[in-house]
C-alpha positions in Angstrom: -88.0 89.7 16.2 -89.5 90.3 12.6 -88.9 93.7 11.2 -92.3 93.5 8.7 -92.6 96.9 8.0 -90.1 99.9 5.8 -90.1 103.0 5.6 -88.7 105.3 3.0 -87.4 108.4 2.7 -85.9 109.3 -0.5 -84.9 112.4 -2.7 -82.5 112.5 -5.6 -79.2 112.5 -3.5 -79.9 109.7 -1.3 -82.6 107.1 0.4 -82.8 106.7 4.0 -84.3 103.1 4.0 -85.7 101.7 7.9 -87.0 98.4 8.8 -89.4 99.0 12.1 -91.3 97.2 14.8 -93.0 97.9 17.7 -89.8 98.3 19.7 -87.1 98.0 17.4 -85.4 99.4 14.4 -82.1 99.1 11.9 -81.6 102.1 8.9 -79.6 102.2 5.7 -78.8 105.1 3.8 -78.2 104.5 -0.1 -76.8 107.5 -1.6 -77.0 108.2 -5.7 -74.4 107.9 -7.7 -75.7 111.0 -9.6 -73.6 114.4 -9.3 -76.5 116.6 -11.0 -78.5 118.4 -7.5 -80.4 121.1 -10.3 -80.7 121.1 -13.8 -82.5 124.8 -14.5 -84.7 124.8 -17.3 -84.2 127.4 -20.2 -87.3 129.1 -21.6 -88.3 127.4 -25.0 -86.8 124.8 -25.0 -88.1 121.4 -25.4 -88.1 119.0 -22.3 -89.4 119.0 -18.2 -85.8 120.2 -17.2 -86.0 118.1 -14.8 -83.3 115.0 -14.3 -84.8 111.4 -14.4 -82.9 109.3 -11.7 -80.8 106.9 -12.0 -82.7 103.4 -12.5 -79.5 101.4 -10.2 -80.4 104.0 -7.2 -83.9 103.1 -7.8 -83.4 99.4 -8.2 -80.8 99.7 -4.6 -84.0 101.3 -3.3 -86.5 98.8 -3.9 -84.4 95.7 -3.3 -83.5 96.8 0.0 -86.9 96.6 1.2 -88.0 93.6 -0.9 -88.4 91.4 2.7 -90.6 93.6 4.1 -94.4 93.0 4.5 -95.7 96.6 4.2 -93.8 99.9 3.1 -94.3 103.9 3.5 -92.4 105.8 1.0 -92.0 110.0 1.9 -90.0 112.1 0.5 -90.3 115.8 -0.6 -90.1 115.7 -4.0 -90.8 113.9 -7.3 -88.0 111.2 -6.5 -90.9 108.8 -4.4 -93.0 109.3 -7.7 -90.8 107.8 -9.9 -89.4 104.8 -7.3 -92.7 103.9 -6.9 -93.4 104.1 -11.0 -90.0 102.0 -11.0 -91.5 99.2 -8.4 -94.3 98.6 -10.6 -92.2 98.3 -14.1 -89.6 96.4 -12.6 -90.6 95.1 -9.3 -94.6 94.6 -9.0 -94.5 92.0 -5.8 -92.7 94.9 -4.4 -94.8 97.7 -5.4 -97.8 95.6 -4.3 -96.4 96.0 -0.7 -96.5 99.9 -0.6 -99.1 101.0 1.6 -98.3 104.5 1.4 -97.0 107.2 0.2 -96.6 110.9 2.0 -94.6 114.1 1.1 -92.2 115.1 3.9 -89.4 117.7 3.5 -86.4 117.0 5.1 -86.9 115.2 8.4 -84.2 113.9 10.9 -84.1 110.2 10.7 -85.8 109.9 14.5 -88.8 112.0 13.1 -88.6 109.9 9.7 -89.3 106.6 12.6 -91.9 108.5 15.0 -93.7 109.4 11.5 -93.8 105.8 10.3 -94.4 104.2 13.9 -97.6 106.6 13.9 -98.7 105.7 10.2 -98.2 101.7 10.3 -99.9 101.7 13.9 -103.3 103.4 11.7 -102.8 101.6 8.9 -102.0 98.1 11.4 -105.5 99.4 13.3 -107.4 99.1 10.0 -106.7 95.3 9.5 
């Protein structure tokens, strides 16, 4: 059985990566190699104060899912912003494949599948 679609989840410590069908699934979890969790930002000074992530984690990320047919990303943060702004410098086939992308906070990887089940069944509908 084809697992077409992938779902996402991903924040700046690690990527919970899911391959789904109708009745079956497999996950992955990619951790980053990064040791920063906050950088604060001091008043006045120049910059976002924000960390960029790693571009490896990002690249792990995408070519994990680079089989799949259609792909949610979620996450509850800025990290699916800039793997999907990595896809489309460094992987555009891939990025042309995500069909979605949703903030969710912190869910258990069950409610990560019942959440993607319920989206690629809409988008699926659609077609």
């Amino acid at each position: 059985m084809s697992l077409n679609h992938a779902v996402i989840w991903i924040d700046h410590q690690q990527a919970h990566v899911m391959f789904l069908s109708e009745s079956a699934s497999q996950a992955e979890i990619i951790k980053s190699k990064s040791s920063h969790q906050h950088l604060h930002h001091k008043g006045g000074e120049v910059g976002s104060g924000k960390v960029e992530l790693d571009p490896k984690y990002l690249h792990s990320v995408i070519q994990a899912v680079n089989e799949s047919k259609e792909i949610l990303v979620l996450g509850p943060g800025s990290a699916k912003l800039e793997l999907i702004k990595h896809a489309h410098h460094h992987d555009p086939k891939i990025a042309e494949k995500i069909v979605g992308v949703e903030t969710v906070d912190h869910p258990s990887d069950k409610e990560i599948l019942a959440y993607a089940r319920k989206f690629f069944y809409k988008v699926d509908q659609m077609l």
